[in-house]
C-alpha positions, 0 to 999 in steps of 0.5 A, spaced: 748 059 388 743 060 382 737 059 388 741 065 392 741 070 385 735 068 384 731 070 390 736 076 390 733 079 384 726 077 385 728 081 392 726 075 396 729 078 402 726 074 407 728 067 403 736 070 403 738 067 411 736 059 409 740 060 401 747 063 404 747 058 410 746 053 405 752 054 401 759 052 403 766 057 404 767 056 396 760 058 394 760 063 398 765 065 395 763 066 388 757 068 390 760 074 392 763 076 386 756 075 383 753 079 389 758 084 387 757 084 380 750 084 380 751 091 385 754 094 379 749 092 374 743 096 379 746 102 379 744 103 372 737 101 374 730 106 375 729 107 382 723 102 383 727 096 380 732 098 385 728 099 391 726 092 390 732 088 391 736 092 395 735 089 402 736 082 399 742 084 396 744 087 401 743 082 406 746 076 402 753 080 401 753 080 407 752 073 409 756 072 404 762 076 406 768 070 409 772 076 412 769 082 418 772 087 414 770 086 408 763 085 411 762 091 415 764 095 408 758 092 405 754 093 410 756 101 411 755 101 403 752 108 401 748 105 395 745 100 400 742 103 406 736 107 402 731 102 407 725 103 412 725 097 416 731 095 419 734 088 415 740 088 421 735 082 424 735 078 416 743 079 416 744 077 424 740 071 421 744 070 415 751 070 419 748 065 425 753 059 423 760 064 424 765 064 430 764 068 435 770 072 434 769 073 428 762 076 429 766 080 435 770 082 429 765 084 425 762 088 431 769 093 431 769 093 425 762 096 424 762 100 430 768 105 427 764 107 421 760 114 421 753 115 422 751 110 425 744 110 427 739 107 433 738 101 428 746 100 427 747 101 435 742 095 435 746 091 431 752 092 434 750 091 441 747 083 438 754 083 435 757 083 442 752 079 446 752 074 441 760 074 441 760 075 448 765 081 448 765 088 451 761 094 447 766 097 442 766 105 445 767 108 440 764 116 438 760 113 433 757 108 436 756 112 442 751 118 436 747 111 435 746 110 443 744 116 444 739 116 438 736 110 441 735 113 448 731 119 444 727 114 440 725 110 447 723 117 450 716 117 445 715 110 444 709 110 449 704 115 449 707 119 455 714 122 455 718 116 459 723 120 464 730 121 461 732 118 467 729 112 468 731 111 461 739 111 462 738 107 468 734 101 466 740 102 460 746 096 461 750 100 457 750 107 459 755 107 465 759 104 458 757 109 454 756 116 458 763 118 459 764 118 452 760 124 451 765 127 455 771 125 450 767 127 443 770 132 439 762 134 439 756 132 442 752 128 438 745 132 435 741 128 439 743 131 446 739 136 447 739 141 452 735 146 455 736 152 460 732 150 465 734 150 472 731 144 476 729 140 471 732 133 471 728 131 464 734 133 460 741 130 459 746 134 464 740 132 470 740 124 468 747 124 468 748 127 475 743 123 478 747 116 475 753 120 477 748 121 484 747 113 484 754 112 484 753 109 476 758 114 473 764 116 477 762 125 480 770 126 481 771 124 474 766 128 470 767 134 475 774 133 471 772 133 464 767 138 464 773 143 466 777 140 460 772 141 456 770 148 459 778 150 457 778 147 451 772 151 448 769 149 442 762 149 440 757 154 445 752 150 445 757 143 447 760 148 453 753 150 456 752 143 456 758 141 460 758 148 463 750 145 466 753 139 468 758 142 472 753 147 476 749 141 478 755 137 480 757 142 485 764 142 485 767 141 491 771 147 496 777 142 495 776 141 487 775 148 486 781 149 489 784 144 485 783 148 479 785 154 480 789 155 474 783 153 470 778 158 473 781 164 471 784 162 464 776 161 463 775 167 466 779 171 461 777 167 454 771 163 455 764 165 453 760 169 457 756 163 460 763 160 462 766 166 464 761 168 469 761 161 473 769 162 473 767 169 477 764 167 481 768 161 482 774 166 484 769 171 489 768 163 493 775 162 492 777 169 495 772 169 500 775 162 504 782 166 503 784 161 497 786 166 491 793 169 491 793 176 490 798 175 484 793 170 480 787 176 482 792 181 478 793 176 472 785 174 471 783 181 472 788 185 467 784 180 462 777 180 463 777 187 465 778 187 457 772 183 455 766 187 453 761 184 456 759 188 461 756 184 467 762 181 468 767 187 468 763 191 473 763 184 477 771 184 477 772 191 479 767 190 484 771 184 487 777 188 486 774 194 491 773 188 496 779 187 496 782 194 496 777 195 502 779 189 505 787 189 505 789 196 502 797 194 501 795 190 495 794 197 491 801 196 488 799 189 484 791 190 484 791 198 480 795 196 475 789 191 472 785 196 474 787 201 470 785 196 464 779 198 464 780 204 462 781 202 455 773 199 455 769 202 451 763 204 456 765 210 459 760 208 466 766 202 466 771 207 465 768 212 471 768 206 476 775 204 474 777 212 475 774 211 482 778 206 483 784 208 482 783 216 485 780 211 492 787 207 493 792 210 489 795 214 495 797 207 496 800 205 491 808 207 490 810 212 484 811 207 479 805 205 479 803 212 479 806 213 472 803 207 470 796 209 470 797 215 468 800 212 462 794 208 462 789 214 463 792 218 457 787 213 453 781 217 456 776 222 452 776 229 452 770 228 458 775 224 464 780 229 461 778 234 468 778 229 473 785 225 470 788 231 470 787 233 478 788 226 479 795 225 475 797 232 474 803 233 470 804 226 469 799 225 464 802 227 457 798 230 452 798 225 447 800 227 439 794 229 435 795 225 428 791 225 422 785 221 422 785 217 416 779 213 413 780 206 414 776 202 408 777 196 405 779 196 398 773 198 392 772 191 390 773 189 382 770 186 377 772 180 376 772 175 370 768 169 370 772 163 368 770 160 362 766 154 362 770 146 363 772 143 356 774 137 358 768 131 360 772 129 366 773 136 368 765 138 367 763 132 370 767 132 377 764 140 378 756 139 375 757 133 381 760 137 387 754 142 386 748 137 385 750 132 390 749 139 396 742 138 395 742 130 393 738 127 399 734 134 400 727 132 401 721 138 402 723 142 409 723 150 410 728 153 405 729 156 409 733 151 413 737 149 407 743 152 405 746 153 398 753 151 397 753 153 391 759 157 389 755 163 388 752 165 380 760 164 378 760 156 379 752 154 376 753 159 370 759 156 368 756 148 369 750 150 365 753 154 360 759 147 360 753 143 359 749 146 353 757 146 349 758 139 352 752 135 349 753 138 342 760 136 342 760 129 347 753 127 348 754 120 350 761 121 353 758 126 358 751 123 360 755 116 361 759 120 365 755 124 369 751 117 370 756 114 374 759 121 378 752 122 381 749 113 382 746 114 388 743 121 388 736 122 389 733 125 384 738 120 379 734 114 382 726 117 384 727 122 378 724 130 379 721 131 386 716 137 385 719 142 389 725 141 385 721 145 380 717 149 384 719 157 383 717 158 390 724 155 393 728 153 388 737 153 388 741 153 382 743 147 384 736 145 383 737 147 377 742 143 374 739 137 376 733 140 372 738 140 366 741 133 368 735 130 369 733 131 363 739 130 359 740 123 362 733 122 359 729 122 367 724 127 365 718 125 360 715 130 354 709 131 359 712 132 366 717 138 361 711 141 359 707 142 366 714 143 369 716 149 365 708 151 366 709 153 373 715 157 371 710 163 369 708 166 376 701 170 377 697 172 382 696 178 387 699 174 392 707 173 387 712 175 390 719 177 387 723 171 390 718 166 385 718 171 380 726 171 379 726 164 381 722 162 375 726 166 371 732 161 373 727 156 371 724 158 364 732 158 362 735 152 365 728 148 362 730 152 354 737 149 356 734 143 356 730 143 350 736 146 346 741 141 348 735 136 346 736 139 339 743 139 339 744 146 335 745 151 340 754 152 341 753 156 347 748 160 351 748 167 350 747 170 358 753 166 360 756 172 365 762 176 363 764 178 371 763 176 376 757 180 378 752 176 373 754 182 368 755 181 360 759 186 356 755 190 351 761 187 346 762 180 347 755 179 347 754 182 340 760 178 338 755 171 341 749 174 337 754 175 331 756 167 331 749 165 333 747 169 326 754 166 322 751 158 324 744 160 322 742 159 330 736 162 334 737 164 341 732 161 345 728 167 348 729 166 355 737 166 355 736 173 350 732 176 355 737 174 361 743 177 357 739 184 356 737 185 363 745 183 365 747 187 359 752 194 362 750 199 358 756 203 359 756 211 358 758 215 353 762 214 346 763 206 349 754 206 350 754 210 342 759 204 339 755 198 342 749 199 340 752 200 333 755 195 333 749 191 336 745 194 330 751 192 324 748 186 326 742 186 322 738 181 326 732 183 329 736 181 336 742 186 334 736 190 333 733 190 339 741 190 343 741 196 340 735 199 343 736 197 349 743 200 350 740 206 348 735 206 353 735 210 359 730 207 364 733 202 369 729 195 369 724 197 373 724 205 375 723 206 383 719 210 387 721 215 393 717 212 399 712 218 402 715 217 409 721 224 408 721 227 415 720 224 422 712 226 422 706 223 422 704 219 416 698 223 412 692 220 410 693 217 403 700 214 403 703 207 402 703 205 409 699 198 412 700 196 419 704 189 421 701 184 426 705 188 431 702 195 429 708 198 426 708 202 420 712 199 414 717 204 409 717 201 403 717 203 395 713 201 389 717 200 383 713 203 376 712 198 370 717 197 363 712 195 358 717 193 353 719 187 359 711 185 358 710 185 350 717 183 347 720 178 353 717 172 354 712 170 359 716 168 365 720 175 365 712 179 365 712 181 373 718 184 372 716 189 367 709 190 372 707 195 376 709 193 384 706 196 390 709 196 396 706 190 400 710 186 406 708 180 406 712 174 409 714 168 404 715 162 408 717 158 401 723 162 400 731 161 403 735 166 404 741 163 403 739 161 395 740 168 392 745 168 388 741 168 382 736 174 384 742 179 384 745 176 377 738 176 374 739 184 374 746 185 376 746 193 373 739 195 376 741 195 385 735 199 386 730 195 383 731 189 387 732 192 393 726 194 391 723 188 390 725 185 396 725 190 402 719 186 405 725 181 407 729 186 409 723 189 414 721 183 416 729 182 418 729 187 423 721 187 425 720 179 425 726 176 426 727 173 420 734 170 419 739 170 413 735 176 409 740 180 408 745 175 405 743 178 397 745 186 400 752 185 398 752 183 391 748 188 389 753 194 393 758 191 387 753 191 382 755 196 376 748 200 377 747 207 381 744 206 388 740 211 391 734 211 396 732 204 396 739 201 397 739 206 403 732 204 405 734 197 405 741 198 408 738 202 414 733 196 415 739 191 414 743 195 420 736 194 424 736 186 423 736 182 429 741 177 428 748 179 429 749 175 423 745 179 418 747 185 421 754 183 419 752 184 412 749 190 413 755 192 415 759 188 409 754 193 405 756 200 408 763 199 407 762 197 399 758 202 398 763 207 402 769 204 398 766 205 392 763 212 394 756 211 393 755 212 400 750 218 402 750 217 409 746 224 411 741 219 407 742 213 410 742 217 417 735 221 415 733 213 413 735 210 419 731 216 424 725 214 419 725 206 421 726 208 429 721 212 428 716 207 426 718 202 430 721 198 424 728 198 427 731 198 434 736 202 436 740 199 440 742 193 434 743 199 429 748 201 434 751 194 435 752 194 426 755 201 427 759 200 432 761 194 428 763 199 422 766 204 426 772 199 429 773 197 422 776 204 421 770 207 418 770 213 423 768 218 420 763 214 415 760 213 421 760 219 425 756 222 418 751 217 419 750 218 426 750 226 424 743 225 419 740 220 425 741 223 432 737 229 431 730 225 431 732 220 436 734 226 441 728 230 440 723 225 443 720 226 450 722 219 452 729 216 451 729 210 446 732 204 449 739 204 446 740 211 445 746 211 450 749 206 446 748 209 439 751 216 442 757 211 446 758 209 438 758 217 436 762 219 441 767 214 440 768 216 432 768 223 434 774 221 439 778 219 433 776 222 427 775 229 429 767 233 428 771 239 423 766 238 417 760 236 421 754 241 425 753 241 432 748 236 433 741 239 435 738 236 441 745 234 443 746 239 449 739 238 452 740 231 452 747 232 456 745 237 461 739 233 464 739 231 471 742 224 472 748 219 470 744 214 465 748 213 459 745 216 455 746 223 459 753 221 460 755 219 452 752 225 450 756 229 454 762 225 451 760 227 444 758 234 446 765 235 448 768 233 442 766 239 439 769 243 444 766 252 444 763 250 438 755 252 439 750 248 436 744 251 434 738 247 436 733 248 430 726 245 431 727 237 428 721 235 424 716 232 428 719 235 434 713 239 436 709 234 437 714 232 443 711 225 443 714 218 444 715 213 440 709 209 442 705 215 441 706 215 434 706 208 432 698 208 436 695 214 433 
């Protein structure tokens, strides 16, 4: 046993089999209890000696072990996985003396454990073929299946054929139809769209299922249980691509009937669009009854997807034309569409009804005109004629705005005061980022509870290791055993401003008060905080602030004499209170304490100044003080100027840029709208050196930063919780580049700052004018989340926003029918009249140009629609508008401009000349001159 430890702690792994076979039950026994013992101890190790004998200890625990469950724990234990190669080759070695049945066991047992990899899969495998056992089925052993497959599809220097690699496996008419009963699809199933192609894995199923290796009828089966069940939309494509290739029978989609129209109404498009034209196959053999036409129509026709309502209504005319007795149970569906909110949808659904209601029986008659009363002022002719009496004017109701509740400030809860307490919460924050390794940032999101959560450990911290120094560091030592930094140290991009988190920052403060940061590292680290250069931008220069202040923390809880941190926030939104800051700076002054520079320039940029008598009281207050912080509190209340002043961008109207103005082209040629921000020079002389790009002078300039992550911005908006217009400032590029690039998750710091304490102007309207124009559904939603905010508190100026949007389209920047696409989300909130404000502001430009901007229907569709609801009385006819509605043709566009025409009734417009109207261009014209 003594031999055994020993080549144990001299991570002789290979000698390990030989020794543990060597001893008998006994002494595998105490062996163990020596394993286990010494397994403790290596927690507490530095990261080289640790490396050094984990797969020697490992692999003797293993062999060790008398009892299969006792033994798959050891093996799936976290602390002993961090290895390179495989040592399941040294642990089958050291168990080759077991019984088979036990190995058996063993292979069960392991097989339900999670993530398990291709060299886990292995294990199992040899497990079971040494044991002469089947392969335990089992989800995970089916992700580590998977994985291998993956891994043998580039172990030549040609790709092999997925195909060829299924059916060379023995196991896969095991393991393939596991796939079909998963929760979800393992990552390593990828799937393409790509409609011949074999060489992915929907096609090399179907083909084993083509060579009778894995039953047709039972896969046609689970993948429209799969398809009912929902789930996540890349697992239904999949399924759904497996279904198509299988080509169901005449019989098997008879058979499923019921399913198909329940995935017709609630499925995802793709899904649904497949189920149609199941349904079109099933009427045309004469196989759909008339009662389950009725029923699926009068769900789908509710769907907004257009595509497959006009193919519904289509199917619906079919069989109209074909037996006209069936209007009683079809019309009623039809009428269905009279409520979707695409007029050209409602004028075939109107079509329908006027071609076979005189088949229909009077009940019917008065059911869709009940139905029609729910059409615009623009059917109201048609509906009229069509219905006569029984159409009801329905009650005019006073519109009234629905917006959500302004949002309150909130009080940050006060730091942990228990070890206990503080331990658990600064584990859970850093352990999100504890096997983070240098990839995109923007791949990795924070999970950090925002601001609220990293300010309160931090300031925890600082109080903690004045008070309870040793209990907390031993404490914070066994929390995070096994985390990465704990056992490697500091990786450099961890303390790099370029990409850091707030959860890095704790683990910066944790670092070093554990002792795992050395003087020279501290200093070089906290170096880099300080951002210079032409090419810094404002996501560095925040994030280096974030630095220089956890790096002071850590320098003060070395020296022990600090009692709290003076910029720990007082709400929610990063903002201190002028008062309760005075009464910090006053205990600082009573324990004859001196606050660290970058903690006091953080409280003084997230100060609320107040106005009025309550700014007068405390700048005196700040001043009774007698110190040279009081004094510089004080003036700093006093102080008018915002952080960083903001400019107005040149672009105020719809025409051309004029030689001399901020504007540069992108790669795509567009022009870009930003604002430059002026520079505060008491930022620059008295606030340390990491604060200095705050305090300078920043020209418009879009440059894309590809270090940054999106998500990580919780800590821009609390660095200047009270100045919204400098950091939309600062950080429209990312906003531009949402809406021009593609770039996602951009947009996500836009509603902390519509509920900071500051005034918002132009470039919180520029900025939320890009915001609506991001091309991910995701983003636009934020931007939406933003205009609500900022119209709940009333600080919304929506014929400024409209004239903003109007300037973006006309550069290039935004596209319409996104814009459209967040408004229209707006508008269902309730916001109606919001809405039609902005939309007032915007249209006249985009009506004015000579070629129709893509989208332009669908943002008149959104205008009319609020129109419709809330009413035009206190907003002017629209120029342009009655031109656009009195052109040839029946484009949406023409179509929805009638609508919105009509909403405001005999009131003329008078169509004065837009600005940059006269050049009549397109524009791509102005883009190019």
């Amino acid at each position: 046993m003594n031999e055994l430890l020993t080549a144990v702690r001299a991570g002789r792994h290979h000698d390990v089999p030989p020794l543990v076979l060597a001893l008998d039950r006994p002494g595998r026994r105490s062996a163990l209890a020596e394993l286990k013992e010494l397994r403790k101890e290596v927690r507490g190790w530095d990261w080289q000696r640790r490396d050094k004998i984990r797969k020697a200890l490992l692999v003797a625990g293993a062999g060790c072990h008398t009892g299969a469950a006792g033994c798959a724990a050891w093996i799936g234990g976290r602390d002993l996985r961090d290895w390179t190669r495989s040592p399941y080759p040294l642990i089958l070695a050291s168990l080759k003396d077991r019984d088979p049945a036990w190995l058996g066991d063993l292979a069960r047992r392991f097989a339900v454990r999670s993530a398990l990899s291709e060299a886990e899969y292995t294990f199992v495998g040899e497990l079971t073929r040494i044991a002469r056992v089947p392969l335990p089925v089992t989800d995970n052993l089916v992700t580590g299946w998977t994985e291998l497959v993956g891994a043998a599809r580039w172990r030549r220097r040609t790709r092999r054929p997925l195909t060829e690699i299924l059916r060379d496996d023995p196991h896969s008419a095991v393991l393939a139809p596991r796939l079909f009963e998963m929760a979800e699809l393992p990552p390593q199933v990828d799937f393409y769209d790509a409609p011949d192609s074999q060489d992915h894995w929907p096609g090399a199923l179907c083909a084993l299922a083509g060579d009778g290796v894995l039953d047709r009828s039972y896969l046609v089966d689970r993948c429209v249980a799969r398809l009912m069940r929902g789930g996540r939309s890349v697992d239904q494509r999949f399924f759904l691509a497996v279904l198509q290739r299988l080509e169901a029978t005449e019989d098997e989609e008879q058979r499923h009937l019921r399913d198909w129209t329940a995935m017709a109404a609630d499925g995802i498009a793709p899904v649904a669009s497949h189920a149609q034209q199941v349904l079109v196959r099933l009427d045309a053999r004469g196989a759909l009854p008339t009662r389950e036409l009725a029923d699926v129509s009068g769900a789908l026709l509710f769907r907004p997807e257009k595509k497959l309502v006009r193919a519904q209504l289509t199917l619906l005319g079919k069989v109209l034309r074909r037996d006209s007795s069936t209007a009683g149970e079809l019309l009623p569906a039809v009428g269905e569409a009279f409520g979707h909110e695409g007029i050209d949808i409602q004028e075939r659904a109107l079509k329908l009804v006027a071609r076979y209601l005189p088949a229909a029986g009077p009940e019917v008659r008065e059911l869709l005109a009940s139905a029609a009363a729910q059409l615009g002022p623009v059917h109201r002719e048609t509906v009229t004629a069509l219905f006569g009496g029984l159409v009801e004017e329905a009650p005019q109701v006073a519109y009234e705005e629905l917006l959500p509740p302004a949002p309150v400030l909130r009080r940050l809860e006060p730091a942990p005061k228990t070890v206990a307490e503080l331990v658990e919460e600064v584990a859970a924050r850093v352990k999100a980022h504890a096997s983070e390794h240098w990839i995109p940032a923007s791949a990795v999101l924070d999970t950090s509870a925002g601001i609220t959560g990293f300010e309160r450990a931090l300031d925890g911290l600082v109080r903690l290791a004045r008070s309870d120094r040793e209990e907390l560091t031993g404490g914070l030592r066994e929390a995070l055993a096994g985390v990465h930094f704990v056992e490697h140290g500091l990786s450099p991009y961890m303390v790099d401003p370029r990409g850091v988190s707030t959860s890095h920052g704790l683990s910066v403060v944790v670092a070093s008060l554990l002792g795992l940061v050395s003087e020279r590292d501290r200093v070089a680290w906290r170096a880099k905080t300080v951002v210079t250069g032409a090419d810094a931008c404002a996501h560095a220069a925040l994030n280096g602030v974030l630095l220089d202040r956890v790096w002071e923390a850590s320098e003060a809880m070395a020296a022990g004499r600090v009692p709290f941190l003076l910029a720990t926030p007082t709400w929610h939104t990063g903002a201190v209170e002028a008062a309760e800051l005075v009464e910090r700076l006053r205990t600082y002054r009573d324990l004859d304490v001196r606050p660290g520079p970058a903690d006091f320039a953080q409280a003084l940029l997230r100060v609320r100044r107040g106005s009025g008598p309550e700014r007068a009281e405390a700048a005196a207050a700040a001043e009774a003080l007698g110190t040279g912080e009081g004094d510089r509190l004080a003036a700093w209340i006093r102080a008018e100027a915002s952080v960083a002043p903001v400019l107005r961008h040149p672009a105020t109207t719809l025409s051309r840029p004029s030689a001399g103005t901020w504007w540069q082209r992108t790669t795509t040629g567009a022009r870009q709208v930003l604002p430059a921000t002026r520079e505060r020079l008491v930022i620059q002389r008295d606030f340390p050196e990491a604060f200095h790009w705050l305090g300078r002078a920043q020209l418009p300039r879009a440059q894309e930063c590809y270090h940054w992550g999106p998500e990580r911005s919780s800590h821009w908006t609390a660095t200047l919780p009270g100045d919204p217009e400098t950091l939309a400032a600062w950080l429209m590029p990312d906003l531009l580049f949402a809406a021009d690039q593609g770039q996602r998750g951009a947009v996500g710091f836009l509603p902390a700052l519509a509920e900071s304490a500051g005034e918002t102007g132009g470039a919180m309207h520029l900025a939320l004018a890009y915001a609506l124009g991001a091309r991910h559904p995701e983003d636009r939603t934020a931007a939406v989340d933003t205009l609500l905010v900022l119209a709940a508190r009333g600080r919304l100026d929506g014929a400024m926003l409209g004239r903003e949007l109007a300037i973006l389209v006309d550069r290039d920047l935004v596209k319409v029918n996104r814009t459209a696409d967040a408004l229209g989300t707006a508008a269902a909130t309730g916001a109606c009249r919001t809405v039609l404000t902005v939309l007032a502001a915007m249209l006249p430009g985009l009506l004015a140009y000579e070629r129709t901007p893509r989208g332009l229907g669908d943002l008149l569709s959104v205008a009319a629609e609020c129109a419709e609801r809330c009413g035009t009385g206190g907003i002017e006819p629209i120029p342009g508008l009655a031109a656009t509605a009195g052109r040839k043709g029946s484009s949406q566009t023409v179509r929805q401009a009638a609508r919105l025409l009509a909403t405001f009734g005999d009131r003329e417009i008078e169509e004065r000349p837009v600005p940059g109207s006269d050049r009549k261009a397109t524009i791509g014209d102005q883009i190019n001159t």
